[in-house]
C-alpha positions as CSV (number, residue, x, y, z in Angstrom):
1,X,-12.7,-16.9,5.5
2,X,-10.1,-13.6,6.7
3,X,-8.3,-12.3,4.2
4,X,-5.0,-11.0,4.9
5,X,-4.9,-7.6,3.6
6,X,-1.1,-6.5,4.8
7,X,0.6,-6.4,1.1
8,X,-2.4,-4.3,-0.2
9,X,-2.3,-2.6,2.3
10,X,1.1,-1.3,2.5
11,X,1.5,-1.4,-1.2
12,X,-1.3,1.5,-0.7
13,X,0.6,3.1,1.8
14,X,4.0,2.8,0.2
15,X,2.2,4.8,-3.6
16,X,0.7,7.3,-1.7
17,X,3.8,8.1,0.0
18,X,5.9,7.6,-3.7
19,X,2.7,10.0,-5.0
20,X,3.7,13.0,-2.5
21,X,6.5,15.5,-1.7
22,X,7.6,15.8,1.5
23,X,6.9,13.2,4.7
24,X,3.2,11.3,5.3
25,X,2.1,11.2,9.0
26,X,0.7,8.3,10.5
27,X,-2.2,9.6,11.2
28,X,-2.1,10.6,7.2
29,X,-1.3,7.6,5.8
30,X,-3.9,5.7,8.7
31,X,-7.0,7.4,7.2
32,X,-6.0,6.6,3.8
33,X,-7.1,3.0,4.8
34,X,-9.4,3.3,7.2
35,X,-7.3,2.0,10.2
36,X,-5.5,3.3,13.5
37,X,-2.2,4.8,13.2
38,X,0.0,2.4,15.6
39,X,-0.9,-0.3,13.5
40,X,0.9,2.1,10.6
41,X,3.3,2.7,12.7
42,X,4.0,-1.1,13.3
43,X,4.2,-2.1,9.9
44,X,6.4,0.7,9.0
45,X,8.7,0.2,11.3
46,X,9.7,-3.0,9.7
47,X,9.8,-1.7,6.4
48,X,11.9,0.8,8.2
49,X,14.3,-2.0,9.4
50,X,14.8,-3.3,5.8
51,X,15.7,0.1,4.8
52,X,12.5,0.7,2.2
53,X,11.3,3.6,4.4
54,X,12.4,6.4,6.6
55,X,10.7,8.3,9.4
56,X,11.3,11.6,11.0
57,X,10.0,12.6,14.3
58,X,8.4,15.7,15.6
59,X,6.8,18.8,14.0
60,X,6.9,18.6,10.2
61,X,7.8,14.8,10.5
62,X,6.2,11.4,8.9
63,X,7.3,8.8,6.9
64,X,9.1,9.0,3.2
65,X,10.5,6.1,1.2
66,X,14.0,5.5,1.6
67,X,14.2,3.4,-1.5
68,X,14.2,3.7,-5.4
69,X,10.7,2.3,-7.0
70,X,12.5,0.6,-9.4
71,X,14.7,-1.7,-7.6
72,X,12.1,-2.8,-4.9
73,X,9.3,-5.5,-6.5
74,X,6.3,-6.6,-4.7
75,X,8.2,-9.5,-3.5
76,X,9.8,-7.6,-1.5
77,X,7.2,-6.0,0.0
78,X,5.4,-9.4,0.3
79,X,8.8,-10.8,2.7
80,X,8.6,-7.8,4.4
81,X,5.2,-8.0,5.9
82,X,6.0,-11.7,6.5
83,X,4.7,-13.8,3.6
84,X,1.2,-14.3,4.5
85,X,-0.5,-17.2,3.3
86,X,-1.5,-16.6,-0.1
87,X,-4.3,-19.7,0.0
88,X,-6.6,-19.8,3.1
89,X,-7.8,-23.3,2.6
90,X,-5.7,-26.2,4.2
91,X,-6.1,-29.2,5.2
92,X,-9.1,-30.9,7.5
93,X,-6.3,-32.6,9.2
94,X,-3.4,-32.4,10.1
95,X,-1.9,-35.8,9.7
96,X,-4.8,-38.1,8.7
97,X,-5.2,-41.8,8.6
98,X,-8.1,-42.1,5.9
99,X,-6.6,-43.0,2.7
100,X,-9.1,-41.0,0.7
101,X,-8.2,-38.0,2.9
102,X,-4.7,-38.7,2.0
103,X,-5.2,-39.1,-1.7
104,X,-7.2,-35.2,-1.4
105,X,-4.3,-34.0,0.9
106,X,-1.6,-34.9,-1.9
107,X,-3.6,-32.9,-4.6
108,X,-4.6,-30.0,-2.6
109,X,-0.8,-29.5,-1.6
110,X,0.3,-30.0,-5.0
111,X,-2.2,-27.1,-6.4
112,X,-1.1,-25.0,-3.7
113,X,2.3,-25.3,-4.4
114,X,2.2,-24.6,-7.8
115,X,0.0,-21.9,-7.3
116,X,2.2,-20.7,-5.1
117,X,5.3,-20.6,-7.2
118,X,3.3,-18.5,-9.8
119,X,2.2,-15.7,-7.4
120,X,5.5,-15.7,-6.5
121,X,6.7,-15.7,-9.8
122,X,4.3,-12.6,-10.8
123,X,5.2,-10.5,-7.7
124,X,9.2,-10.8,-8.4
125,X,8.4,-9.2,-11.7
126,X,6.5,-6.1,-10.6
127,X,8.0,-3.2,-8.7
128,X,6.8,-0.1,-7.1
129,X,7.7,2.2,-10.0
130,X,5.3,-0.2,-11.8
131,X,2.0,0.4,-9.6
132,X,3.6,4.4,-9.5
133,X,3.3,4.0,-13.8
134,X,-0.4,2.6,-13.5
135,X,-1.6,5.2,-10.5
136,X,-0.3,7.8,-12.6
137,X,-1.9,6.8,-15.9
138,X,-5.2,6.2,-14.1
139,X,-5.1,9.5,-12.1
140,X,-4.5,11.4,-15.8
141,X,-7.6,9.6,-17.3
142,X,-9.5,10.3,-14.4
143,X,-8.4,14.2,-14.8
144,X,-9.3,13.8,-18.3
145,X,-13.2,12.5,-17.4
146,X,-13.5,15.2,-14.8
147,X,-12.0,17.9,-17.1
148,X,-14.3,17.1,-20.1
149,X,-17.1,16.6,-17.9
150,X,-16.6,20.1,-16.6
151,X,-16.8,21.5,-20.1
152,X,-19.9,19.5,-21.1
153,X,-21.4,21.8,-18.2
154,X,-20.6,24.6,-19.1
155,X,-22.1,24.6,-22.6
């Protein structure tokens, strides 16, 4: 089954680009997931449209958030990029005449949709200054490992 990474992904993008001063190429913020940078480029652009990011061309250029952490939620985010599906399994078919496939239909669409809601639910409560809060906290433990390590070596 594909997943459909696009709200990671640009959640990833959008931190990294909340984590740094100054504008994030494509070719930057591309390598930070491992893909090409039209495909950045593409997604941004949308985000772009919705007025969440900015983009400056030429020498010294890139992309920089245009919006404030706190008012933008992963809902948001999650419209932007189009809603994906957040449940890959569906239906066998699409309208079928076996009652029993009926009766597992019904269910399946009522899990889904309550499912649904709560994701929904969940994501309209987090924003970006929220995942900015947790990098940040786990960046300073991680400093605080590395730091104490270093001294353990030293003795």
């Amino acid at each position: 089954m594909k997943q459909d990474s696009r709200l990671s992904s640009v959640l990833h993008v959008l931190l990294h680009m909340a984590h740094h001063d100054g504008p994030l190429t494509s070719e930057t913020l591309a390598g930070f997931l491992g893909t090409h940078p039209v495909l950045v480029r593409k997604v941004l652009g949308s985000l772009r449209e919705l007025g969440y990011v900015a983009s400056v061309k030429g020498h010294g250029g890139g992309w920089t958030l245009a919006c404030r952490l706190e008012d933008v939620t992963l809902l948001d985010i999650h419209r932007a990029v189009g809603t994906p599906e957040a449940f890959a399994a569906g239906h066998r078919i699409e309208r079928p005449q076996c009652l029993v496939e009926q009766a597992v239909d019904e269910a399946l669409d009522d899990a889904f949709r309550e499912a649904e809601a709560l994701l929904v639910a969940r994501l309209g409560k987090v924003t970006l200054a929220d995942l900015a809060t947790s990098f940040s906290r786990r960046a300073a433990h991680a400093g605080a490992i590395a730091r104490k390590a270093t001294r353990h070596e030293r003795t």
